[in-house]
C-alpha positions in Angstrom: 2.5 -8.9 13.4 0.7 -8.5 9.6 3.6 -6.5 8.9 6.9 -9.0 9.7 7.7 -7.5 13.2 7.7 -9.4 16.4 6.8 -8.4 19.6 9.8 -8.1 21.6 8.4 -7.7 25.3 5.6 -5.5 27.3 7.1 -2.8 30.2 3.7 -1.2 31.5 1.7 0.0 29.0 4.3 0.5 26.3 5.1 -2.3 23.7 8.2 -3.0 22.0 8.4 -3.8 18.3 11.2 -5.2 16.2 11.6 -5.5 12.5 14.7 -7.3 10.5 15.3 -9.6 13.5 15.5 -12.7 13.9 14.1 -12.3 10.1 15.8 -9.6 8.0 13.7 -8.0 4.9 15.2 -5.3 2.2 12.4 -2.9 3.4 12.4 -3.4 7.4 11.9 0.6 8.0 8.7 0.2 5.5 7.2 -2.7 7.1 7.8 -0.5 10.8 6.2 2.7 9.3 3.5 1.0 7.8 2.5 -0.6 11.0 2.7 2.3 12.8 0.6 4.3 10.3 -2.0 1.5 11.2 -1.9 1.2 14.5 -2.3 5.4 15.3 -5.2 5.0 12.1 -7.8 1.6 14.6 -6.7 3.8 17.9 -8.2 6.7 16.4 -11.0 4.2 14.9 -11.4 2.9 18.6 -11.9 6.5 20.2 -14.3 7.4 17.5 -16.5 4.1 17.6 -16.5 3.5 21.7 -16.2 7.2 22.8 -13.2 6.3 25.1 -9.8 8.4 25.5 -6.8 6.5 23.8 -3.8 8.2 23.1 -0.8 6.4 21.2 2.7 7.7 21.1 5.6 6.0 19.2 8.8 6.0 18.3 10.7 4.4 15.4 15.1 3.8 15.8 17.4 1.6 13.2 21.1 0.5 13.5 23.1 -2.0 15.1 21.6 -3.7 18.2 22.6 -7.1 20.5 20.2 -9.6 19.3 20.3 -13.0 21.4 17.3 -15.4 22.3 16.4 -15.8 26.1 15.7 -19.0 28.0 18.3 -21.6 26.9 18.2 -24.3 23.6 14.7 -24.4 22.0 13.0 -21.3 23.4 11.2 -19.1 21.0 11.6 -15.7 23.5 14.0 -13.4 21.4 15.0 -9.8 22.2 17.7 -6.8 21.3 19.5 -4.4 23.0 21.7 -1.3 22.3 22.1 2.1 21.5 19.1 2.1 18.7 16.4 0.6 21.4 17.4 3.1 23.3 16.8 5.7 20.8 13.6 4.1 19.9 12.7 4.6 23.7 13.3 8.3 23.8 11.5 9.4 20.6 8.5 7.7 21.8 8.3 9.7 25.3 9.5 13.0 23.1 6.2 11.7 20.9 2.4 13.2 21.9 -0.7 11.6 21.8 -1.4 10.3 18.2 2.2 11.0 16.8 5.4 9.3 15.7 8.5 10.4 15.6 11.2 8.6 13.2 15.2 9.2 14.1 17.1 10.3 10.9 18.2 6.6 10.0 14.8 5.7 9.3 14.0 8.8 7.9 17.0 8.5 5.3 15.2 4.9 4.5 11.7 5.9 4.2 11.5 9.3 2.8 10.6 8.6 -0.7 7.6 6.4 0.6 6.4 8.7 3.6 5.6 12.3 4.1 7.9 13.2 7.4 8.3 16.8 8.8 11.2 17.7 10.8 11.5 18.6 14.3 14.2 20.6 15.9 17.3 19.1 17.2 16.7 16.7 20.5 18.7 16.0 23.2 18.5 12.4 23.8 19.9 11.1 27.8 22.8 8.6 27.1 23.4 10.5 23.6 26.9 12.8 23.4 25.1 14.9 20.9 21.3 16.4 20.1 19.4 14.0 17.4 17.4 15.0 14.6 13.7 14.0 15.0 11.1 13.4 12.1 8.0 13.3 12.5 6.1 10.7 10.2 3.0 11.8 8.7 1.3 9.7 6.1 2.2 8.0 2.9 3.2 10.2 -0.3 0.8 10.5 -2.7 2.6 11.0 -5.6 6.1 10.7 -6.7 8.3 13.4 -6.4 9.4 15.5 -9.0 12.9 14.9 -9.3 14.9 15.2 -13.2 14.7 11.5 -14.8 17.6 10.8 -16.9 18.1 8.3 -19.5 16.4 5.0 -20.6 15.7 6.4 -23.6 15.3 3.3 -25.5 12.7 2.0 -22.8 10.9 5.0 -22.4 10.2 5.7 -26.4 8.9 1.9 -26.1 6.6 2.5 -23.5 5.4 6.2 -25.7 5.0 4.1 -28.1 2.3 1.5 -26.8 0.2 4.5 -25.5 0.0 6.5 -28.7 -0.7 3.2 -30.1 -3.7 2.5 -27.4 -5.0 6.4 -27.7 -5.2 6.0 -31.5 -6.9 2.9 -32.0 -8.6 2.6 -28.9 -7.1 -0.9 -28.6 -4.9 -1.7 -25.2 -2.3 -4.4 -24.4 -0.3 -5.3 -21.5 3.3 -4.7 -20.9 5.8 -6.3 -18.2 8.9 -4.7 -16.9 11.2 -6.6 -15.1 14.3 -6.2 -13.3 16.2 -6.3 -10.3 15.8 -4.1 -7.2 16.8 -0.8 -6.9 17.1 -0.6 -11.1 14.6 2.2 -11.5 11.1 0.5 -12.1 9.5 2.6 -10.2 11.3 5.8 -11.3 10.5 4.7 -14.8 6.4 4.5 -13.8 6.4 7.6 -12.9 7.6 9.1 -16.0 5.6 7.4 -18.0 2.7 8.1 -15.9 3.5 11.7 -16.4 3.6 10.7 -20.4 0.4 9.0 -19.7 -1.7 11.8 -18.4 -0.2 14.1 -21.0 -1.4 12.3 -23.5 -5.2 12.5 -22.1 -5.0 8.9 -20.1 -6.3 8.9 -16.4 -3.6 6.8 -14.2 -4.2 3.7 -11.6 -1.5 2.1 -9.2 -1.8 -0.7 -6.9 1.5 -2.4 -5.6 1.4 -6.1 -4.5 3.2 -6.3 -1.1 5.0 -9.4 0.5 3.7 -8.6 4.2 0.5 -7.2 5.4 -3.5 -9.7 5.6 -4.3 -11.2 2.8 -1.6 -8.8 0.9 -1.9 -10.2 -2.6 -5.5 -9.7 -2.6 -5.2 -6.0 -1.4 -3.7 -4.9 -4.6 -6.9 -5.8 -6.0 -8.7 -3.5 -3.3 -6.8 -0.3 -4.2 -7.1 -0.8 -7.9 -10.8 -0.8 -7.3 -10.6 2.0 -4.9 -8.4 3.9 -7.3 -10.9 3.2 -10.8 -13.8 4.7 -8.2 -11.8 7.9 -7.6 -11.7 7.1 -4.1 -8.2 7.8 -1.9 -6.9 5.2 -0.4 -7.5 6.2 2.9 -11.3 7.0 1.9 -13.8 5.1 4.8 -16.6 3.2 4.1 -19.0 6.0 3.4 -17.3 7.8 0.7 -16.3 4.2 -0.9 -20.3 3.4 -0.6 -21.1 6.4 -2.1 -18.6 6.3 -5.0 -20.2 2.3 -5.8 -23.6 4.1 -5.8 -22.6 6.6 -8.7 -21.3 3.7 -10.5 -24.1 1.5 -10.6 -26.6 4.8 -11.0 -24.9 6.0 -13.5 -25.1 3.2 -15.5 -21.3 1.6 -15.4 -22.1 -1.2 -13.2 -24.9 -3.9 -13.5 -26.7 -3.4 -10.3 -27.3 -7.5 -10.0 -23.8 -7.8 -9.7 -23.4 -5.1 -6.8 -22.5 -7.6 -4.0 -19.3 -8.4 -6.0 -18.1 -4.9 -6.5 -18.6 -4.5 -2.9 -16.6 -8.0 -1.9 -13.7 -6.3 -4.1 -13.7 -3.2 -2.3 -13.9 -4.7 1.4 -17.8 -3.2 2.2 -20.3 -4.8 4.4 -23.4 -6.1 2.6 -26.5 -5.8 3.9 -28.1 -9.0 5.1 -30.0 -10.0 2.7 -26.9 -9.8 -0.6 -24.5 -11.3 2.5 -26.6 -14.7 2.9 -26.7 -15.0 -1.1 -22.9 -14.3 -1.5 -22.4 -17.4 1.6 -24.6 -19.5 -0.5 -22.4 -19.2 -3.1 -19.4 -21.8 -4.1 -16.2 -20.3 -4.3 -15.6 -20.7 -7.9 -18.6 -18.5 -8.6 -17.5 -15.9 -6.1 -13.9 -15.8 -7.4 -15.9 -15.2 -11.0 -18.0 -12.8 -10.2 -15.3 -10.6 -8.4 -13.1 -11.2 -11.5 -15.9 -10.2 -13.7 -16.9 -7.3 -11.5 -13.1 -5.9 -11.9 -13.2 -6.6 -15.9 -16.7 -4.6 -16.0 -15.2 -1.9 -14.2 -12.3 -1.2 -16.3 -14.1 -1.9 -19.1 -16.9 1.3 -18.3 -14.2 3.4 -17.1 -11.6 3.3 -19.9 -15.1 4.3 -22.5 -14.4 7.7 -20.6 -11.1 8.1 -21.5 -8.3 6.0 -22.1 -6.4 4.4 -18.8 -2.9 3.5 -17.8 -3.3 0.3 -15.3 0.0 0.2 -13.3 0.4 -3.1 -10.9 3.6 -3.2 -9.3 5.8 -6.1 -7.6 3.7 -8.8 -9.3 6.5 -11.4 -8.0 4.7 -11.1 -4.3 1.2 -12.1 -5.7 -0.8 -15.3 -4.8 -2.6 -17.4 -6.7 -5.6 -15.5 -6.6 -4.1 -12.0 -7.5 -2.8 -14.0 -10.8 -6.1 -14.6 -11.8 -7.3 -11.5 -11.7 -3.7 -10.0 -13.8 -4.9 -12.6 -16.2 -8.4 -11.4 -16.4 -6.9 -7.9 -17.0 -4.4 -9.1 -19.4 -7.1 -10.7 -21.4 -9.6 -7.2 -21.2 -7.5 -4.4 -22.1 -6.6 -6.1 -25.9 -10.4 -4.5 -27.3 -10.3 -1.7 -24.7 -8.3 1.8 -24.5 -6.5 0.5 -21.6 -2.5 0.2 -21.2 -1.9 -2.5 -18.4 2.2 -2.3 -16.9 3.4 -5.0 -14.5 6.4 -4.9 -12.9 
C-alpha cells in the first residue's frame, strides 16, 4: 500500500489492513488515517464518475497484537491476531457508509493531525467495558492554538529575518534542524502567526516518507497553496485558479503546460504531445522555472513566508527544486524555512 501498510487477508468483502508490522514506522496511526482518508475520498470519486452505489465503512484499532508469518520458512504470507484486530473489526461494523471510526488509542496518536469528533460510549462483544469511539473527519487545517512557551532565543532570530525581509524587500532561507518530537513544528506555527502579523501571506508543504511519488508532492501543495487553492480543491477550481494567474498577468502563458505538470492537471492534447516531446532535463527546467516564476509574482503582492517541512524525506528531485527556491528568494520579499 502507498502508505506502508500491508494487506493482511480478504473475508468477503471486507479487507484487512495493517500498519507497523512486519515494518514499524514512528507515525503508523498517520500512515492508517491517511489511507483511510483516501480510500473513502476515489470511493466517493468512483460513485460520482460511474453513477454506481459504493458504500465504504472502516474501522481503525492500535495496541499489542500476535504477529507470526503463515506457511513455514520463506513464505511472505504474514498476519496478526488479538484484542486490537478485534477492536478494529467492531468499529468498522458500528461504522456507516462513508465513515471511520478511530478507537481512543489512535485517537490519542492522531489528534493533532486530524479533525475527529466523538461518539458516545460503545459496547464492544468480547470487551468487559463500553469503548470510546471517534469518528475521523479530515485533516486540520491549521494548528491549534495552544500557549507556546519559551525558545526565546530562536524565536527573536526567526523575528528578526522577517523584519529584515519586510524592510528591504530582500528574502533568505533559513533551516531548522533537530530531532523528533523537539518542537519544529510548534515553533512554525508561532512564527507563522509572527509572519502574518507582520503583513506576510504563509505557505506549507511537508515532505512525507510514504505515499506516490511523496517527495515530489511537496512540490504539488506548495503550488496548490501559492494559487490559494485547498488542498483538497479538484481539478476545476485548481484549473480555474491557473487561469487567473496567467490572465492576470503573473504567469507567462507559453509556459502554461509546466504550471499545470506542477500541479497534477491534464493537458489538453495538443500541450500533452509537446510536453512528451520533450527531454527530461528540459521538463525538470521548466517545472523548476514555472515554481521560481510563481513565487517570484506572488511575493510582488506582498511579502511570503515559504515553510517546507521534513526536508530529510525528499528525493533527488525535490532537492532541486529547494535549491531553485534557495537561490530565488535572496532578491525577492520571500522568507523560505526548512526543517
Amino acid at each position: 500500500m502507498d502508505h506502508g501498510g500491508n494487506v493482511d487477508k480478504h473475508i468477503g468483502d471486507c479487507v484487512m489492513a495493517v500498519f507497523g508490522a512486519p515494518v514499524a514506522h514512528s507515525n503508523d496511526a498517520e500512515r492508517a488515517a491517511r489511507a483511510v482518508l483516501r480510500i473513502q475520498e476515489a470511493s466517493r470519486e468512483m460513485v460520482h464518475s460511474g453513477n454506481m452505489t459504493l458504500g465504504v465503512h472502516i474501522g481503525i484499532a492500535s495496541g499489542q497484537v500476535i504477529a507470526s508469518g503463515l506457511g513455514g520458512e520463506g513464505s511472505r504470507e504474514y498476519t496478526v491476531t488479538g484484542q486490537s484486530v478485534n477492536l478494529a473489526s467492531r468499529l468498522t461494523g458500528l461504522a456507516s457508509a462513508g465513515e471511520t471510526f478511530v478507537s481512543d488509542a489512535v485517537f490519542r496518536e492522531i489528534s493533532d493531525l486530524f479533525e475527529c469528533a466523538e461518539t458516545k460510549a460503545v459496547d464492544v462483544k468480547g470487551l468487559d467495558a463500553p469503548v470510546t469511539a471517534w469518528r475521523l473527519l479530515r485533516p486540520h487545517s491549521a494548528g491549534r492554538a495552544l500557549p507556546f512557551v519559551g525558545r526565546t532565543r530562536e524565536r527573536g532570530i526567526l523575528r528578526d529575518a522577517l523584519e529584515l525581509c519586510r524592510d528591504t524587500r530582500r528574502g533568505q532561507a533559513i533551516y531548522i534542524r533537530g530531532e523528533a518530537g523537539m518542537g519544529k513544528t510548534r515553533l512554525l506555527e508561532q512564527m507563522g502567526a509572527e509572519a502574518r502579523g507582520l503583513g506576510f501571506d504563509c505557505h506549507a508543504a511537508l515532505v512525507i516518507d510514504f505515499g506516490v511519488a511523496s517527495g515530489q508532492e511537496a512540490v504539488g501543495m506548495l503550488t496548490r497553496s501559492l494559487l490559494g487553492c485547498a488542498q483538497s480543491a479538484k481539478n476545476t477550481e485548481i484549473e480555474e485558479a491557473a487561469e487567473r494567474v496567467v490572465a492576470a498577468g503573473m504567469f507567462e502563458e507559453n509556459r502554461r503546460v509546466f504550471l499545470s505538470e506542477l500541479l497534477g492537471l491534464p493537458q489538453p492534447d495538443a500541450l500533452r504531445r509537446l510536453y512528451d516531446a520533450m527531454d527530461t532535463q528540459t521538463r525538470n527546467d521548466g517545472k523548476r522555472g514555472a515554481l521560481v516564476e510563481l513565487v517570484h509574482a506572488v511575493s510582488l503582492k506582498s511579502p511570503l513566508m515559504l515553510v517546507i517541512e521534513d526536508v530529510h524525506w525528499a528525493d533527488a528531485s525535490t532537492l532541486d527544486y529547494l535549491v531553485a527556491l534557495m537561490e530565488t528568494v535572496v532578491p525577492c520579499p520571500v522568507v523560505l524555512v526548512m526543517t
